[in-house]
N, CA, C and O atoms as a GROMACS GRO file, in nm:
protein
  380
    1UNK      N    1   0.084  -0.118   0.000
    1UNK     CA    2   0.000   0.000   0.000
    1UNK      C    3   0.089   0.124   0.000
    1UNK      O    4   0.200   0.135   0.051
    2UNK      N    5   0.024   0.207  -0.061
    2UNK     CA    6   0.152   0.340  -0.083
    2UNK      C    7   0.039   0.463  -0.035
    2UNK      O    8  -0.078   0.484  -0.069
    3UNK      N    9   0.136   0.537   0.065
    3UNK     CA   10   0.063   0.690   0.104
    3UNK      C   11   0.042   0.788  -0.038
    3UNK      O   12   0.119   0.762  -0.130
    4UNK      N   13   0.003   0.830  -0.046
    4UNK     CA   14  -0.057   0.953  -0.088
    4UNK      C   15  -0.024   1.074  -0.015
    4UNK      O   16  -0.138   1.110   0.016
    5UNK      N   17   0.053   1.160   0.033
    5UNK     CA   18   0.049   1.241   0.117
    5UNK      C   19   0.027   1.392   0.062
    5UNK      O   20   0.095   1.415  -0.038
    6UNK      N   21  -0.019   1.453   0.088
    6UNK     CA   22  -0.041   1.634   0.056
    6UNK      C   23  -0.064   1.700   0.147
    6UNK      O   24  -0.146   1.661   0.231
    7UNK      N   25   0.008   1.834   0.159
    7UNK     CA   26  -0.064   1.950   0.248
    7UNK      C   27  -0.186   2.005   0.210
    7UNK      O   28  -0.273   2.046   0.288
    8UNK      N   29  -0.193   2.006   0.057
    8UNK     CA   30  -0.295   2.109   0.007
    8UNK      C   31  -0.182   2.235  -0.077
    8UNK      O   32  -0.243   2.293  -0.167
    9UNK      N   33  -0.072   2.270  -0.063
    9UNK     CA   34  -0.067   2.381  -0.084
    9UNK      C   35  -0.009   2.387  -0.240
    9UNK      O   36   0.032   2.494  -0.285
   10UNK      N   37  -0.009   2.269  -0.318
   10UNK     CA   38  -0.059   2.337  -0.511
   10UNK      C   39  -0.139   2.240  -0.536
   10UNK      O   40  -0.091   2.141  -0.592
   11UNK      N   41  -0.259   2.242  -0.508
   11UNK     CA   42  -0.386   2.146  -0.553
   11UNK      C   43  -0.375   2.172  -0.730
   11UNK      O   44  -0.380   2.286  -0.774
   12UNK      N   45  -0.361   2.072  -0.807
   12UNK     CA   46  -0.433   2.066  -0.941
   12UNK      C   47  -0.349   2.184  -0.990
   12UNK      O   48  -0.398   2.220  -1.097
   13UNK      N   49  -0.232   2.267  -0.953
   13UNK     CA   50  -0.184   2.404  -1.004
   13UNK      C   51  -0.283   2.553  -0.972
   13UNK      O   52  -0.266   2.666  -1.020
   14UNK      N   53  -0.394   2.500  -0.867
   14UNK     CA   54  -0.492   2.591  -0.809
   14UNK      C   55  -0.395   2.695  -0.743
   14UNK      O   56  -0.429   2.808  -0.707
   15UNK      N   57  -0.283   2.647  -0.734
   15UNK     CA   58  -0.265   2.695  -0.524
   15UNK      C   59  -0.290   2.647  -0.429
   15UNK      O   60  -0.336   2.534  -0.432
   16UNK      N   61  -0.272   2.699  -0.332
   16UNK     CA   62  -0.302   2.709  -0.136
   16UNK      C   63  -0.462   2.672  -0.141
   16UNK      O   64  -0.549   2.754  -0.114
   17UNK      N   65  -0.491   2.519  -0.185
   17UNK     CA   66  -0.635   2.504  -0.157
   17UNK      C   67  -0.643   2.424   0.040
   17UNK      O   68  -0.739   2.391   0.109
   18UNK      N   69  -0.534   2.423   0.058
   18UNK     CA   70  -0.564   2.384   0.146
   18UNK      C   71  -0.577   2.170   0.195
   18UNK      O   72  -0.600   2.072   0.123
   19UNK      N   73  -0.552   2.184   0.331
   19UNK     CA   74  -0.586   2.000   0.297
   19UNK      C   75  -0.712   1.908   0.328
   19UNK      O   76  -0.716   1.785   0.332
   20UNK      N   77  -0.810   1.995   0.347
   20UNK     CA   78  -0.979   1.962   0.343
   20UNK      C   79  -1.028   1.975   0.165
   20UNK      O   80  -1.100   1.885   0.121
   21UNK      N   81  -0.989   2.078   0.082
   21UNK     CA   82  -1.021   2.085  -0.070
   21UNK      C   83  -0.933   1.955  -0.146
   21UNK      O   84  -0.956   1.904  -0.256
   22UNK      N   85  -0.816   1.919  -0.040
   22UNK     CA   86  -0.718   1.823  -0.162
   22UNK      C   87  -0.772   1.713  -0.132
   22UNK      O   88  -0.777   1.651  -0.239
   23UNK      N   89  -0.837   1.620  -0.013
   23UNK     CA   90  -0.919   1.499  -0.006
   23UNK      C   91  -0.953   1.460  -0.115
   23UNK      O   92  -0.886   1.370  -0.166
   24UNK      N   93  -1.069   1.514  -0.188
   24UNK     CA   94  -1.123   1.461  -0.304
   24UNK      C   95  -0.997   1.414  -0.404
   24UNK      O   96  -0.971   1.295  -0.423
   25UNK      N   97  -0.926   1.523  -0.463
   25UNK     CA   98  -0.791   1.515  -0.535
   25UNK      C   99  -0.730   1.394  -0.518
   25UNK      O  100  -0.707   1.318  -0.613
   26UNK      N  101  -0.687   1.359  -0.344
   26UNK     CA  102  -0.619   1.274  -0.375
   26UNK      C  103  -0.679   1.081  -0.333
   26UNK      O  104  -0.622   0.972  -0.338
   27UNK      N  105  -0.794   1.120  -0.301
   27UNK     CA  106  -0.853   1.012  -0.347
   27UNK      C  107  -0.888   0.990  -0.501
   27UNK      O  108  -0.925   0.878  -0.538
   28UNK      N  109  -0.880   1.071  -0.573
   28UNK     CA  110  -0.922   1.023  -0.701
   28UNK      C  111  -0.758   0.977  -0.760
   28UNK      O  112  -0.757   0.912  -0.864
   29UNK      N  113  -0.597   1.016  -0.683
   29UNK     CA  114  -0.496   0.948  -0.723
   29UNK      C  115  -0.487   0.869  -0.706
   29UNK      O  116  -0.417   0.799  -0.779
   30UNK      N  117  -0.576   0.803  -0.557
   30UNK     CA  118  -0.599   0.674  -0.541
   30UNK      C  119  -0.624   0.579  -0.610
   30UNK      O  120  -0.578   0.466  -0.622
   31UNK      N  121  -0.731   0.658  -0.673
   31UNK     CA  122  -0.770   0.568  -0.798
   31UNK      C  123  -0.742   0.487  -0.891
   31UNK      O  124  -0.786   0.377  -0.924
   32UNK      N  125  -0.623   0.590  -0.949
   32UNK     CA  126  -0.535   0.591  -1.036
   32UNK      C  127  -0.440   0.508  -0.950
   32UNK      O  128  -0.351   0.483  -1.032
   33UNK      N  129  -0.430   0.492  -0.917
   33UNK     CA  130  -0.310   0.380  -0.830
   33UNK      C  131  -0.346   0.245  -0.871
   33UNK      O  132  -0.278   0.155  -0.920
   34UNK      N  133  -0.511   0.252  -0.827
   34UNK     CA  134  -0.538   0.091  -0.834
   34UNK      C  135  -0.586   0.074  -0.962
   34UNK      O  136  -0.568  -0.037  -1.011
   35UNK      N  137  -0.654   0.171  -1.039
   35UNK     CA  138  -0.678   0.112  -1.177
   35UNK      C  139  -0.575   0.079  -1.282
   35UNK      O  140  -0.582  -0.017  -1.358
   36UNK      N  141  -0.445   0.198  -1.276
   36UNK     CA  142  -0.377   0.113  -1.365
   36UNK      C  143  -0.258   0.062  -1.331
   36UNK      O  144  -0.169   0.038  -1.412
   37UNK      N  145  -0.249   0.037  -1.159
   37UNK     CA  146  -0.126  -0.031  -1.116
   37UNK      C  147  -0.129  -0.136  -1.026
   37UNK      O  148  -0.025  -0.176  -0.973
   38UNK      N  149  -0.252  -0.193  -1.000
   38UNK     CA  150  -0.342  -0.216  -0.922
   38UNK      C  151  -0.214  -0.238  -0.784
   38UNK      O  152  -0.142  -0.334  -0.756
   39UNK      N  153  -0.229  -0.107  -0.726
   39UNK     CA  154  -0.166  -0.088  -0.598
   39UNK      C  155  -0.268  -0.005  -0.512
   39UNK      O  156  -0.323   0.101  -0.538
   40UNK      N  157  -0.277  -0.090  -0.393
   40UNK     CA  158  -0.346   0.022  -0.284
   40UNK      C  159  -0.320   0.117  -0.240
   40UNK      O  160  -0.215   0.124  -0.176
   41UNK      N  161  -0.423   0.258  -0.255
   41UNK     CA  162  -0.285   0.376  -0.197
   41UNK      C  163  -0.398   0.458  -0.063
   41UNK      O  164  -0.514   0.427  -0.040
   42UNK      N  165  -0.368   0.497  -0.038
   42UNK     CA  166  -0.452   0.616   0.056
   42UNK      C  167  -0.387   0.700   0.074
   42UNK      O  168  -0.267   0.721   0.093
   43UNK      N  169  -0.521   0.776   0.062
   43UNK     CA  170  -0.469   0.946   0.055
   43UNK      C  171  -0.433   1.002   0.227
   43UNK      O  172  -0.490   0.946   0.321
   44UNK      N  173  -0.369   1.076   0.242
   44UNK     CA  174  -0.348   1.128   0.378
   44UNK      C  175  -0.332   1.285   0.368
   44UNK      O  176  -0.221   1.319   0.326
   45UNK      N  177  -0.425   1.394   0.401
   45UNK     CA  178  -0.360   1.516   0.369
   45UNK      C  179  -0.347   1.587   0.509
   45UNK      O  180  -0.428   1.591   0.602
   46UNK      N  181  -0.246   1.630   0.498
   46UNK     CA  182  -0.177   1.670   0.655
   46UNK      C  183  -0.251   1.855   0.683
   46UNK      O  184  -0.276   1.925   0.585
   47UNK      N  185  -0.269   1.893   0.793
   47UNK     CA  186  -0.308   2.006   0.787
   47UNK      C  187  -0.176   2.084   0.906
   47UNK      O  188  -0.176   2.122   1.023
   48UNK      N  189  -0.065   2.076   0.783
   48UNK     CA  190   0.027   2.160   0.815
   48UNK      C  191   0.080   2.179   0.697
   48UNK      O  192   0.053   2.114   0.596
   49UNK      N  193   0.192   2.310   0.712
   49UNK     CA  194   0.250   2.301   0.635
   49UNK      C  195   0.378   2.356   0.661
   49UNK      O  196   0.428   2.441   0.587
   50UNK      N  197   0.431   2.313   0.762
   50UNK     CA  198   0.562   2.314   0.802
   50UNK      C  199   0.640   2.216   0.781
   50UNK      O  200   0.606   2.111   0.835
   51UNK      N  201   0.732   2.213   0.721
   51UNK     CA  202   0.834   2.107   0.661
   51UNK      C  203   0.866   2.025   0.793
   51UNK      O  204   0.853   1.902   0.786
   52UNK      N  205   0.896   2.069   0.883
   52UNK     CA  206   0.938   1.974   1.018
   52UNK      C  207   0.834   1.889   1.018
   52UNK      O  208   0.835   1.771   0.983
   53UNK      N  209   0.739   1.958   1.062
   53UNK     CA  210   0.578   1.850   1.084
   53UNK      C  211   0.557   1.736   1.010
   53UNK      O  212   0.507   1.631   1.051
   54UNK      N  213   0.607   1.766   0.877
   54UNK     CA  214   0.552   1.683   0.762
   54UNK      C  215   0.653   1.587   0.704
   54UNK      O  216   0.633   1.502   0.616
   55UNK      N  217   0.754   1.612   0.763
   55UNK     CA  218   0.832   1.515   0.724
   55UNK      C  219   0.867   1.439   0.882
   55UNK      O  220   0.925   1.331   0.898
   56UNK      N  221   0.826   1.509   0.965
   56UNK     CA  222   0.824   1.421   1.088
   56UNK      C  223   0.716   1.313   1.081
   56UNK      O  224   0.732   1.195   1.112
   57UNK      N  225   0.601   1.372   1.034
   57UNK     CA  226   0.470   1.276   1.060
   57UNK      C  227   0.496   1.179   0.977
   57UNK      O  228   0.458   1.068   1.013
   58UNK      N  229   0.609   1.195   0.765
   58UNK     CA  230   0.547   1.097   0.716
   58UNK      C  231   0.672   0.984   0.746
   58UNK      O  232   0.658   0.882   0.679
   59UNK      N  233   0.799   0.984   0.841
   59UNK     CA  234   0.896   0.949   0.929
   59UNK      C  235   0.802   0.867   1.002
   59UNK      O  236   0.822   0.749   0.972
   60UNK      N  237   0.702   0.881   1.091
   60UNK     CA  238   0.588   0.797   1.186
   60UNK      C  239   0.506   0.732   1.078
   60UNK      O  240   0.451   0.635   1.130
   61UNK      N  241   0.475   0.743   0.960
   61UNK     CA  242   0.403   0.646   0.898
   61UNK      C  243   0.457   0.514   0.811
   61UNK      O  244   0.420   0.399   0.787
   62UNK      N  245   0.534   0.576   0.788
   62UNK     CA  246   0.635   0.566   0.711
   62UNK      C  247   0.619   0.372   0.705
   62UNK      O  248   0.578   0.315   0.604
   63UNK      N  249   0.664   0.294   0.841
   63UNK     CA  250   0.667   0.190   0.836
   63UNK      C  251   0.528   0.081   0.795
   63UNK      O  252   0.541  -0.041   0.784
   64UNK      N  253   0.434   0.134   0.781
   64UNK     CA  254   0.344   0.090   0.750
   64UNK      C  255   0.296   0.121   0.632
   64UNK      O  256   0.177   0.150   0.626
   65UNK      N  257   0.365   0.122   0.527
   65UNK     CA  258   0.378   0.143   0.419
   65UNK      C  259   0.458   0.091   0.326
   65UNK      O  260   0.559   0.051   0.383
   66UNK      N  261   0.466   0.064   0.178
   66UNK     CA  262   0.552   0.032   0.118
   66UNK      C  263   0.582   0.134   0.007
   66UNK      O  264   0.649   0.098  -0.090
   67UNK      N  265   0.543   0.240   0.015
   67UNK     CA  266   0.612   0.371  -0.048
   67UNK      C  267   0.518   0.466  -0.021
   67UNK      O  268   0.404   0.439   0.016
   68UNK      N  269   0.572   0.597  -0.042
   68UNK     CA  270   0.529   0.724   0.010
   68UNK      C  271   0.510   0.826  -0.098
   68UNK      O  272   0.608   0.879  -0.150
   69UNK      N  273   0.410   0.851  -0.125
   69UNK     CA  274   0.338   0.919  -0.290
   69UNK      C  275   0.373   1.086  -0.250
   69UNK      O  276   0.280   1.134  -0.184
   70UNK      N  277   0.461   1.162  -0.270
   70UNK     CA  278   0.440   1.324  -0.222
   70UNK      C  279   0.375   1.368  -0.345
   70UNK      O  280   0.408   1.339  -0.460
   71UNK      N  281   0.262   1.455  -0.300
   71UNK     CA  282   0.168   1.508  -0.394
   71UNK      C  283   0.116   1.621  -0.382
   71UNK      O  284   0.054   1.615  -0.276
   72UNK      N  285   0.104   1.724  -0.428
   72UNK     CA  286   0.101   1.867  -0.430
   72UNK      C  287   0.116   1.959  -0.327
   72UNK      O  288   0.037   2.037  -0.274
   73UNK      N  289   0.263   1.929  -0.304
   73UNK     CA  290   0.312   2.018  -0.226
   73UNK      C  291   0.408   2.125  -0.260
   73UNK      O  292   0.519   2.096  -0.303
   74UNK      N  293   0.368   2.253  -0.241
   74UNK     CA  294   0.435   2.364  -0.302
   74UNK      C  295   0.550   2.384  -0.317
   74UNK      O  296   0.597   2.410  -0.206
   75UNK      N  297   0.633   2.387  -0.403
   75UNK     CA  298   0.801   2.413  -0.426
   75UNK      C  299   0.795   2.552  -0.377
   75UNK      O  300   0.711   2.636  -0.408
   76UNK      N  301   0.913   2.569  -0.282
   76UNK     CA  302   1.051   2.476  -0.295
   76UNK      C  303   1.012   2.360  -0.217
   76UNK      O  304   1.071   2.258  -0.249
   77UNK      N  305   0.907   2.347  -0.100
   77UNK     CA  306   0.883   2.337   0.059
   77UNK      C  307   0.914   2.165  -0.016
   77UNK      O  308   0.994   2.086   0.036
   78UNK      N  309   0.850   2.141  -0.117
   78UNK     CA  310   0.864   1.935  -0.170
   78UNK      C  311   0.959   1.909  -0.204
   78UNK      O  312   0.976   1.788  -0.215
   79UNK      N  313   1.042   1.973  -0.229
   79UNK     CA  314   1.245   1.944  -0.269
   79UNK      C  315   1.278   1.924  -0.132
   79UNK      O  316   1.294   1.811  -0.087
   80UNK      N  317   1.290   2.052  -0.045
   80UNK     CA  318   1.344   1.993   0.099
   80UNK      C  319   1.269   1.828   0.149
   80UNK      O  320   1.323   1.724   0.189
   81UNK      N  321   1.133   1.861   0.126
   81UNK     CA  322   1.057   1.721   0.256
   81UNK      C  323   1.152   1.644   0.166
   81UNK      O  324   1.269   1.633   0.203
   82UNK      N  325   1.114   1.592   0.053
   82UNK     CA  326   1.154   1.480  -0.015
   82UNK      C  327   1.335   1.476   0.006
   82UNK      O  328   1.372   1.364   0.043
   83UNK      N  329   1.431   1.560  -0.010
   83UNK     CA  330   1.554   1.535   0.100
   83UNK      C  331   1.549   1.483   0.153
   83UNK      O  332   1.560   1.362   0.136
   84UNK      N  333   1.520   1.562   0.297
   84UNK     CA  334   1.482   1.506   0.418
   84UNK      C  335   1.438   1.358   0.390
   84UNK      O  336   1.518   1.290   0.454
   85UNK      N  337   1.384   1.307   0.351
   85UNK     CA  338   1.295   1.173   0.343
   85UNK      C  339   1.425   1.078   0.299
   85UNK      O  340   1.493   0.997   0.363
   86UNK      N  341   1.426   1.111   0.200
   86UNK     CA  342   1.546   1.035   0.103
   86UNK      C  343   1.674   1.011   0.234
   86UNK      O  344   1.701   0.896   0.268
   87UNK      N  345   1.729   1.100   0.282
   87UNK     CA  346   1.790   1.052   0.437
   87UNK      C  347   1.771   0.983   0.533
   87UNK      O  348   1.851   0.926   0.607
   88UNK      N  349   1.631   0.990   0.533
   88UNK     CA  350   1.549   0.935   0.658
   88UNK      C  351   1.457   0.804   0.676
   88UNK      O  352   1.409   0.767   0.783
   89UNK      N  353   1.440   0.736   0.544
   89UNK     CA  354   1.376   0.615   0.529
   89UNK      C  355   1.419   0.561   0.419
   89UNK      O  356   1.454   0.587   0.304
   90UNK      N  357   1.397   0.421   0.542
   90UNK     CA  358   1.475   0.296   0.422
   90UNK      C  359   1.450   0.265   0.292
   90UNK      O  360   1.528   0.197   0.224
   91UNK      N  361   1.286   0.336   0.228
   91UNK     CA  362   1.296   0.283   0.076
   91UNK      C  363   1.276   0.408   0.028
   91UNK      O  364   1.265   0.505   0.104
   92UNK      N  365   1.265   0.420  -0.162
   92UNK     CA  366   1.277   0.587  -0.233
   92UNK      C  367   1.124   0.578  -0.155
   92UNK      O  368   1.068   0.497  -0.081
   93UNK      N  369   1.093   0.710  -0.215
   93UNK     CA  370   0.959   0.775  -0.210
   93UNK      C  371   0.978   0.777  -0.381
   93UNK      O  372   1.065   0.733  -0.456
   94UNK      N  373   0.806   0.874  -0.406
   94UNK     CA  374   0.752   0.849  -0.533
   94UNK      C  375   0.716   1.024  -0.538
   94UNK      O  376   0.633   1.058  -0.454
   95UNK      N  377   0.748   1.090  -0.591
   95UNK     CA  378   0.770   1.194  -0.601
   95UNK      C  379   0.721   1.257  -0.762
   95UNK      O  380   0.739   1.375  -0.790
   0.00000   0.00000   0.00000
C-alpha cells in the first residue's frame, strides 16, 4: 500500500487550496493507483505546512507502508521534505 500524502498547498496548479479541498484530489490518485497499477494507496492530507511537521509525521508512517506518494506540495517546501525523506527512510519515495 503506498501513502498519498499532501498539504494542500498546489492542488491541481490551483494553489493554497488547502488539505480539506485536496481529499477529493487525492482520493481520485488513489484511484489511479489501483486502476492502472493495481496498488493500494490512501490518501493522507496533513493540515500543516511546516516542513518539520511533515516530514516528521510521514517518518511515523512511514513503516506501515511500502512507499510514500508526495503530492502537491508547493516548491521549494517538496524538494526539501523529499531530501529530508530520502535521508530518513529505508525505501525511495515516489515523487
Amino acid at each position: 500500500m503506498v501513502a498519498i500524502v499532501s498539504d494542500g498547498t498546489s492542488v491541481l496548479g490551483l494553489g493554497n487550496l488547502g488539505p480539506y479541498a485536496a481529499i477529493p484530489v487525492m482520493e481520485g490518485k488513489a484511484l489511479l493507483f489501483k486502476e492502472f497499477a493495481s496498488v493500494d494507496a490512501f490518501p493522507i492530507c496533513l493540515d500543516t505546512q511546516n516542513v518539520d511537521e511533515i516530514v516528521t509525521t510521514i517518518k511515523h508512517i512511514a513503516p506501515i507502508f511500502g512507499g510514500i506518494n508526495l503530492e502537491d506540495i508547493s516548491a521549494p517546501r517538496c524538494f526539501e521534505v523529499e531530501e529530508r525523506l530520502k535521508k530518513g527512510i529505508e525505501y525511495s519515495s515516489i515523487s
